[in-house]
SENU-228247 format. One line per field, with one value per residue (C-alpha): residue number from 0; x, y, z; residue in one letter. Coordinates in Angstrom, 3 decimals, padded with zeros to 6 digits, m for minus. Example, Ala and Ser with C-alpha at 12.3 -4.5 7.8 and 13.67 -1.06 7.14 Angstrom:
num c(0,1);
east c(012.300,013.670);
north c(m004.500,m001.060);
up c(007.800,007.140);
residuo c(A,S);
//
This chain:
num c(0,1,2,3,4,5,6,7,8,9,10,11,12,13,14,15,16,17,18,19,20,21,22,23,24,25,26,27,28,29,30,31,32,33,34,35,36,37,38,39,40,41,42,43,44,45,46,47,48,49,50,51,52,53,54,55,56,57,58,59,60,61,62,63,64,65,66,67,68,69,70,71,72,73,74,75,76,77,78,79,80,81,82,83,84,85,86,87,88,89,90,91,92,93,94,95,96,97,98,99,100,101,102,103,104,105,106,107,108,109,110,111,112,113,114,115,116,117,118,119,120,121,122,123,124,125,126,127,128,129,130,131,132,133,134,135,136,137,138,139,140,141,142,143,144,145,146,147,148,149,150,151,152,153,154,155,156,157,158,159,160,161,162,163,164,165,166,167,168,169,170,171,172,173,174,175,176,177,178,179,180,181,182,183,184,185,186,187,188,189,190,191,192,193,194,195,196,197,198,199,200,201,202,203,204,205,206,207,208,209,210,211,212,213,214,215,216,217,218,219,220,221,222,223,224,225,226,227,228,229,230,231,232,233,234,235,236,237,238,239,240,241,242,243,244,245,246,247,248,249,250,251,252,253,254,255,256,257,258,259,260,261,262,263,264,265,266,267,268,269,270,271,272,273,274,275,276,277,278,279,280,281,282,283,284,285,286,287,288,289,290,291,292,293,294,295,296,297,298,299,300,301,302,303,304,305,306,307,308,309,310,311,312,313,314,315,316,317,318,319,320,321,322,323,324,325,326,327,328,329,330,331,332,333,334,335,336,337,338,339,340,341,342,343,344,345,346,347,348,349,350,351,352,353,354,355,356,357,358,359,360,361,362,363,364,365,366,367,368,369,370,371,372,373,374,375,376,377,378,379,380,381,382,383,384,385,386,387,388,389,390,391,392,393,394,395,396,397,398,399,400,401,402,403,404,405,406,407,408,409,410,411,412,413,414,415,416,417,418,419,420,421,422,423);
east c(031.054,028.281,026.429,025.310,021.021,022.534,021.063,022.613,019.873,022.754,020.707,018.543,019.573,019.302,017.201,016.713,013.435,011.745,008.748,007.082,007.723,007.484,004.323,003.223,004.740,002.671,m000.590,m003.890,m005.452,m008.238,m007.633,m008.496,m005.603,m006.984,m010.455,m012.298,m013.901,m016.827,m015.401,m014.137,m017.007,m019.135,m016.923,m017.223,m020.826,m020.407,m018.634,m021.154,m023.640,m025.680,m024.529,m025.176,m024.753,m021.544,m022.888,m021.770,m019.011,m016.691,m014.216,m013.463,m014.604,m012.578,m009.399,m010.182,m009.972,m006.446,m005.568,m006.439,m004.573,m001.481,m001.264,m001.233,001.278,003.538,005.625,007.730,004.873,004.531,001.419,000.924,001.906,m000.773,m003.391,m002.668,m003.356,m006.140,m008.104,m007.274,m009.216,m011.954,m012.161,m011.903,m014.775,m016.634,m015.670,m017.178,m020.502,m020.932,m020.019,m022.687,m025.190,m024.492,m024.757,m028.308,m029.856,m028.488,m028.024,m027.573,m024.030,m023.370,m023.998,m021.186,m018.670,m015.115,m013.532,m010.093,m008.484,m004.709,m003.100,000.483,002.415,005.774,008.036,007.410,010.579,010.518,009.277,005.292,004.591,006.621,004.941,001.281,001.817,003.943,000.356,m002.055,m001.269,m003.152,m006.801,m008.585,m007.663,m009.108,m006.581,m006.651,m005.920,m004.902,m007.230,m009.876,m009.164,m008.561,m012.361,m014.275,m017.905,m018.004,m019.498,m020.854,m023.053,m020.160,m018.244,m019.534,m017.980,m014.419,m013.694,m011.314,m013.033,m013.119,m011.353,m008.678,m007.839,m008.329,m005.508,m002.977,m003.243,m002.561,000.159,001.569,001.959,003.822,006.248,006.961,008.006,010.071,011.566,013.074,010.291,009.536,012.678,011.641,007.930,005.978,002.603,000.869,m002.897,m003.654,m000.913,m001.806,m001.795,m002.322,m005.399,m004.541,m006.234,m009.504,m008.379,m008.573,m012.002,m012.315,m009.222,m007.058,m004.553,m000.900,m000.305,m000.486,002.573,005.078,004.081,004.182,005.744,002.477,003.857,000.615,m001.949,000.728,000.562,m003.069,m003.210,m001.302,m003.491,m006.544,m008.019,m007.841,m010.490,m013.043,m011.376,m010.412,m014.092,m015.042,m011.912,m013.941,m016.925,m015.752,m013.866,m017.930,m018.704,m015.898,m016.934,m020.617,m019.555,m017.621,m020.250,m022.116,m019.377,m019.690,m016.829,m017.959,m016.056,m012.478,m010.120,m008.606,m005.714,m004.264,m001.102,m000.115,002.832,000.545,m000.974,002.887,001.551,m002.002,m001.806,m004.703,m006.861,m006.377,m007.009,m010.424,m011.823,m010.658,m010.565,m009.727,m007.318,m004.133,m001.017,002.450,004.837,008.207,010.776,014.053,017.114,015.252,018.659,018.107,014.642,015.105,018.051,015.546,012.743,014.346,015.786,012.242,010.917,013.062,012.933,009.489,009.628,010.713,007.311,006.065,008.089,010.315,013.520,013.620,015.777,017.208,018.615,015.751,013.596,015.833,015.398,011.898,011.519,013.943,011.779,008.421,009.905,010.490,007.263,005.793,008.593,007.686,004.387,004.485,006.448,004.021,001.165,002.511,001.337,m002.106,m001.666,m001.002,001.132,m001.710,m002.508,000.257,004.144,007.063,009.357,012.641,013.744,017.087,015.293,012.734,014.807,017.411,014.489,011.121,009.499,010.263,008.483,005.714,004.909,005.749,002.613,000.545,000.694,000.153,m002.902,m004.550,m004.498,m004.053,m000.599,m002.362,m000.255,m002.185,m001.519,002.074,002.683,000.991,003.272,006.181,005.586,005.606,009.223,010.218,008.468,009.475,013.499,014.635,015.980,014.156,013.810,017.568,019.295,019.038,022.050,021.996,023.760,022.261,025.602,026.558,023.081,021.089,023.853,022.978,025.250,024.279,026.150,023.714,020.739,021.498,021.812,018.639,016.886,018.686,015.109,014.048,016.824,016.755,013.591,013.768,017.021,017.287,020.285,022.006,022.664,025.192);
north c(m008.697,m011.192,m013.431,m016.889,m015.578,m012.402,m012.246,m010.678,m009.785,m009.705,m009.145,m006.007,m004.076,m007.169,m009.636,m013.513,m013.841,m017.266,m018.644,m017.622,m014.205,m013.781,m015.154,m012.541,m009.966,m011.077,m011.162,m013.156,m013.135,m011.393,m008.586,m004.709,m003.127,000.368,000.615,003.813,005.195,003.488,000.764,m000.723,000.554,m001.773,m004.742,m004.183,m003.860,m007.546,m008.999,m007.818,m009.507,m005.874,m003.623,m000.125,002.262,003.799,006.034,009.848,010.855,012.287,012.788,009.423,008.889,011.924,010.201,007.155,008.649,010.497,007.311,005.514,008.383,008.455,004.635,004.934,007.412,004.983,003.486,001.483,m001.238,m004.659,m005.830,m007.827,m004.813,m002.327,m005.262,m005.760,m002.138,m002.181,m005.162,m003.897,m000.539,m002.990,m004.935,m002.045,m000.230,m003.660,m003.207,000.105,m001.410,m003.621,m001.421,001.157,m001.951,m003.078,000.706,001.081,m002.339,m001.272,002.262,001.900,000.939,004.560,005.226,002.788,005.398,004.488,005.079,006.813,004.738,004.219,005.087,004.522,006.224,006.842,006.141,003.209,000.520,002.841,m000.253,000.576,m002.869,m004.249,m002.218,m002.732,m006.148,m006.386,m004.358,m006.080,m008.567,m007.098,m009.123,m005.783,m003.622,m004.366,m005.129,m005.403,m008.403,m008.264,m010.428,m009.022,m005.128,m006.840,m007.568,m005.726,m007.040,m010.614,m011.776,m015.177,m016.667,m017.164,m020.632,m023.347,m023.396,m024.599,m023.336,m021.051,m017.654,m017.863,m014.292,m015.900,m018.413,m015.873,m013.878,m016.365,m018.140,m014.619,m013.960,m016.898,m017.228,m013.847,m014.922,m017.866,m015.786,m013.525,m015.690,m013.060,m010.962,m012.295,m010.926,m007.607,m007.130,m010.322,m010.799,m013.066,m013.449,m013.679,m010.922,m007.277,m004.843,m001.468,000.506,002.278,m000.540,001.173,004.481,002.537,002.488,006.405,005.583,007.919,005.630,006.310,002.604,003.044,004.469,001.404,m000.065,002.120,006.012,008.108,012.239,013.034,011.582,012.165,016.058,015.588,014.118,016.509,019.038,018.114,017.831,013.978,014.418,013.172,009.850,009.414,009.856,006.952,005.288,005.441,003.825,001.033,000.767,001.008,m001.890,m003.987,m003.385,m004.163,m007.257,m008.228,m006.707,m010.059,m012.304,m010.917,m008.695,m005.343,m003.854,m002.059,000.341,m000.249,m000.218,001.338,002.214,003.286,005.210,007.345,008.866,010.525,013.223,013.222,014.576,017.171,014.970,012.288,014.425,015.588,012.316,010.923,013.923,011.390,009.247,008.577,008.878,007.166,008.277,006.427,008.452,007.048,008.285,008.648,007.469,004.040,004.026,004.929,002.152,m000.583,000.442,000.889,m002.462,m004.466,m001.951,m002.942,m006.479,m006.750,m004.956,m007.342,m008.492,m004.988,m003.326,m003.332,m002.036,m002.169,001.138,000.817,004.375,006.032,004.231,005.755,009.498,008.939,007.940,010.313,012.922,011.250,010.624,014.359,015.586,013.390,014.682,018.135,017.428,015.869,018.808,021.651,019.534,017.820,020.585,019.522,016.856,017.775,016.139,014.409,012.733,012.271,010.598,010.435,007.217,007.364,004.286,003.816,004.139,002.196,m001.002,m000.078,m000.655,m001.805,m002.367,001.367,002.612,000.360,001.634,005.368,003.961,002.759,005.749,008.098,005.982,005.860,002.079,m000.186,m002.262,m005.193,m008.541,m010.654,m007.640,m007.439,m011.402,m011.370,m008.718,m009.982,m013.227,m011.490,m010.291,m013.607,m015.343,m012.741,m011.708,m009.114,m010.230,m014.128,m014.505,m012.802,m009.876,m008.233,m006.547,m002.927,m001.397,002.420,003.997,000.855,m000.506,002.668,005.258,007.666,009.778,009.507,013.089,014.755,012.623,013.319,017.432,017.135,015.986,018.461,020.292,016.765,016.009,019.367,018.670,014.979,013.973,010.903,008.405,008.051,004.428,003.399);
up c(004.842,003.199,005.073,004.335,003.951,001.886,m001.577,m004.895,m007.370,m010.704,m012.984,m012.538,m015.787,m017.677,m016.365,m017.131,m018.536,m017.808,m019.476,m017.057,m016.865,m020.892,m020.669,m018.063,m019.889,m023.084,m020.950,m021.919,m025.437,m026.208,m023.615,m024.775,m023.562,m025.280,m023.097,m022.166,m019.041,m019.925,m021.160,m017.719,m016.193,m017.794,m017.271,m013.723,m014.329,m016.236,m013.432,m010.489,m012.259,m013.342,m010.564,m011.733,m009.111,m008.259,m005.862,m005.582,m008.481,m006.064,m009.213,m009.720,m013.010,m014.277,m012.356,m014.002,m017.922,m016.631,m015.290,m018.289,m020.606,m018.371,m018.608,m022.755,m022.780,m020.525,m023.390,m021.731,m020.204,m021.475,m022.736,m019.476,m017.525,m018.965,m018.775,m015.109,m014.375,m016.434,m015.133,m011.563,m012.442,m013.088,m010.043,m007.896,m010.007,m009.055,m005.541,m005.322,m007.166,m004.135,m001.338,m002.781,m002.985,000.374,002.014,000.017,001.831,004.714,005.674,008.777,007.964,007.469,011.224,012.214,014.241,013.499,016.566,017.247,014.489,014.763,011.468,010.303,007.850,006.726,003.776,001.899,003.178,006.598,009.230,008.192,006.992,009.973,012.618,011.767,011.724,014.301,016.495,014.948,017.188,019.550,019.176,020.375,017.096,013.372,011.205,007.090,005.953,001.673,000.734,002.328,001.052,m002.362,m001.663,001.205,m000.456,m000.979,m004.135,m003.550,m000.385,002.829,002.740,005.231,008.654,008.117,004.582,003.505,001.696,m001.503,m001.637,000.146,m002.055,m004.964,m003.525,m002.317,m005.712,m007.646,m005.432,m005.329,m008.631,m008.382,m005.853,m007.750,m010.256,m007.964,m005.409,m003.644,m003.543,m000.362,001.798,000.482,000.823,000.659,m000.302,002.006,001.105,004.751,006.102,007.186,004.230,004.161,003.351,000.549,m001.161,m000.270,m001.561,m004.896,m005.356,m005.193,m008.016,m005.509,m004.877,m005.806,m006.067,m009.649,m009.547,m008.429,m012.011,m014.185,m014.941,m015.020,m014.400,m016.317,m013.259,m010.609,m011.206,m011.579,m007.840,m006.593,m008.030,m006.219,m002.765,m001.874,000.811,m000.561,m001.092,002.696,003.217,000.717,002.541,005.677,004.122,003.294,007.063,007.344,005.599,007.121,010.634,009.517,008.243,011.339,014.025,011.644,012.963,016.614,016.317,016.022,018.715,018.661,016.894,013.535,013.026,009.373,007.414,003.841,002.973,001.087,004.418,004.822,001.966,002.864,006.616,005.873,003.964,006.623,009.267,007.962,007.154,010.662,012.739,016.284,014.722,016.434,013.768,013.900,011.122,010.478,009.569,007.303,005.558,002.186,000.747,002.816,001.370,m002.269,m002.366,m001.025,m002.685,m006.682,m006.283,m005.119,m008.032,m010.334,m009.505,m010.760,m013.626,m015.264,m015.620,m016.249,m018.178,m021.389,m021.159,m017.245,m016.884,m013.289,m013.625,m015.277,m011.738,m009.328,m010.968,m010.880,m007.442,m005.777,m007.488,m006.302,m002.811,m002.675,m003.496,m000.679,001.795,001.120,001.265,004.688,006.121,005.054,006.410,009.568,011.479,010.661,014.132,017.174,019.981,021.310,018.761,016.825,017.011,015.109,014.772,014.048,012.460,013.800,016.659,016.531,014.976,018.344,021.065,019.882,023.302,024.052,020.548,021.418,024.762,023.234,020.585,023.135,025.469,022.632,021.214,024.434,024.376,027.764,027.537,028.707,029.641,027.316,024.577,025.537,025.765,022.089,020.782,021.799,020.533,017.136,017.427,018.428,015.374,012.877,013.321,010.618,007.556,007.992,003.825,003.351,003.312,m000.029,m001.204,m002.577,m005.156,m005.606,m006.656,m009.795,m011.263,m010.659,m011.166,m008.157,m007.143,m003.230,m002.274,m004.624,m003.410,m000.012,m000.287,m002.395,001.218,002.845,003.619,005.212,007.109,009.158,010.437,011.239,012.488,010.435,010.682,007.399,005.904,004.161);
residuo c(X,X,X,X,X,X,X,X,X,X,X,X,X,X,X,X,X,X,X,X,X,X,X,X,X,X,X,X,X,X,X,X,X,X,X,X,X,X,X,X,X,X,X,X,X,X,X,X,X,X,X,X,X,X,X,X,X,X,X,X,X,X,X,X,X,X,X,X,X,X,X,X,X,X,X,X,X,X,X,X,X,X,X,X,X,X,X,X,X,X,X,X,X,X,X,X,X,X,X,X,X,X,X,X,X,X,X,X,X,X,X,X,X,X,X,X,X,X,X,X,X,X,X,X,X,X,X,X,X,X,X,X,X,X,X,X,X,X,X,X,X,X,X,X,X,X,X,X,X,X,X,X,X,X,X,X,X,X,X,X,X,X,X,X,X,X,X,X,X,X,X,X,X,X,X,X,X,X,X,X,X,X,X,X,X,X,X,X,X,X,X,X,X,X,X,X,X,X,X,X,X,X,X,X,X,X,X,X,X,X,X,X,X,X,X,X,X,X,X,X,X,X,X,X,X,X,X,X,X,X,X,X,X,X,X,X,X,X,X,X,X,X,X,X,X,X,X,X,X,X,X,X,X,X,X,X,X,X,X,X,X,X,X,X,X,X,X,X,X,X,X,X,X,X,X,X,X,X,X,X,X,X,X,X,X,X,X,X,X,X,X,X,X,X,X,X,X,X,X,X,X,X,X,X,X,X,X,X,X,X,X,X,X,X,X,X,X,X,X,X,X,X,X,X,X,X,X,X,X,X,X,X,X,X,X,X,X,X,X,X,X,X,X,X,X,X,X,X,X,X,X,X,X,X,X,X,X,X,X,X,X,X,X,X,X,X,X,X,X,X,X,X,X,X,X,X,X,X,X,X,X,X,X,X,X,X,X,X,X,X,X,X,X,X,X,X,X,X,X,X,X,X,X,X,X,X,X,X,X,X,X,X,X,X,X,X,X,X,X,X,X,X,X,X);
//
């Protein structure tokens, strides 16, 4: 039965294309949507005013000419869509210009212990986004804001006492103008400049982050990925967690845990493990079914921006192949973490009693349940009730054309070891 807040996106397979979102789909003038390696390298150098260092080559260079090849061999992308990728390589090459400058006049950054972190992962649409949030209430844990892992190194001299960063306001206007042209974006996964966002961000500027991958259809650097040890990239990840703390010891608030999430942890238990060896790790767990039907249709709600023909069906097939090579991942490495420091969510579970999973999170993370903490936390429920922006309806079976018996014996493996609660 439909509810007044439920929302009907009709036109996935053929969407209404505004001004707007032609124009986006154009992109800007002038743009080289054919650069090298080196080309983008030396835009970031350009925009970091000379920057030349990009510190150790852990690989990322080599990921960033697959990248770049993988990206030209995605025919279906708009103009606008391949720039977008494109220019995002560059800023996060400029990132990592300015975290290597930063760590060289100050070294002593690299000394900065980062203590017992508390790490989320889990499916992407599994209760991640909600649940790190939802903790980061708690004033004693470091949270990542988006605009600030869309920038870890500011570029300019800080704001006076009062004013907004000029990060900030870089952010919220780029994602505003986003949301404005995908008004329902926001009752899926909204884009707050100021919200909680997950670190995978920072796995960017190694260029290990699968991120690339909700834009575009890439196998080429996918099986590349999967090919190599990602490691080294949750060590560069922890550098920059470096140089965030550094900057907020500045401000006085050097102390605590942070507190992290990214889907992408769910296939990187080993690597993660290595680079944080004390973390404490939550994973959500979800009928993949639930997931894949909430995640093709926010997918394919943007690609209208991105991509020419949008190809609901040809989106589902890809992701119920992507979400089962990070499934199977996940199992052959989730022995990596012990009991101790480790938990698994069930999301039916977790959406049934939240104060019971976060006192199960608590215990397990060795944190205190203060009353202040708990008051805070709390609070958040109250201010944020499920479905706040609308209920989205799903339609996996008509506009994608899954057949959902299939889809579910093809996560047979998963469901055997998690015992999931299938959605309808």
């Amino acid at each position: 039965m439909s509810a007044p807040n439920d929302i009907l996106i009709d036109d996935l397979a053929n969407p209404r294309i505004t001004p707007a979102i032609a124009e986006a789909r154009q992109g800007p003038a002038g743009f080289d949507e054919n650069m090298t390696a080196d080309d983008v390298l030396a835009h970031a150098v350009e925009l970091t005013g000379g920057l030349t260092d990009f510190g150790e080559d852990t690989g990322f260079r080599e990921r960033l000419e697959v990248t770049l090849q993988s990206l030209a061999e995605d025919e279906g992308l708009t103009r606008g869509g391949r720039i977008t990728l494109i220019d995002h390589a560059i800023r996060v090459m400029a990132n990592r210009l300015r975290i290597e400058d930063l760590v060289k006049r100050h070294p002593e950054i690299l000394e900065i212990e980062i203590d017992r972190p508390l790490i989320i992962a889990g499916l992407p649409r599994s209760g991640t986004t909600h649940l790190v949030n939802w903790l980061a209430r708690d004033e004693r844990l470091h949270s990542l804001t988006l605009w600030e892992s869309e920038e870890p190194v500011p570029s300019a001299p800080p704001p006076p006492p009062g004013e907004p960063d000029p990060r900030e306001v870089r952010s919220a206007e780029f994602w505003g103008h986003f949301e404005a042209m995908l008004p329902h974006m926001a009752a899926m996964h909204g884009m707050e400049a100021s919200s909680i966002h997950e670190d995978n961000e920072l796995l960017y500027m190694d260029l290990n982050c699968y991120s690339w991958e909700f834009q575009s259809r890439i196998p080429r650097w996918i099986d590349y990925y999967f090919s190599h040890d990602r490691t080294g990239s949750y060590l560069y990840e922890k550098k920059v967690l470096q140089v965030l703390t550094w900057y907020r010891a500045q401000n006085g608030k050097g102390e605590g845990r942070w507190i992290l999430k990214s889907p992408q942890h769910m296939e990187n238990l080993a690597p993660l493990k290595a680079a944080f060896p004390d973390a404490r790790l939550v994973i959500t767990h979800r009928d993949p079914v639930a997931v894949i039907r909430s995640l093709t249709t926010m997918l394919s709600y943007g690609d209208r921006i991105r991509r020419d023909p949008v190809d609901p069906p040809g989106l589902a097939r890809h992701w119920s192949e992507r979400i089962e090579r990070l499934l199977r991942a996940c199992l052959e490495q989730r022995d990596s973490w012990g009991p101790d420091q480790s938990l698994d969510v069930l999301f039916h579970e977790y959406m049934g009693d939240q104060e019971a999973t976060l006192r199960r999170v608590y215990d397990m993370a060795d944190l205190d349940l203060t009353p202040e903490a708990e008051n805070a936390l709390l609070g958040y429920l109250n201010e944020n009730p499920r479905h706040q922006h609308g209920r989205v309806i799903y339609d996996l079976e008509g506009v994608f054309e899954v057949d959902i018996d299939a889809l579910r014996e093809r996560f047979g493996f998963y469901y055997d070891r998690f015992p999931v609660r299938w959605e309808n």
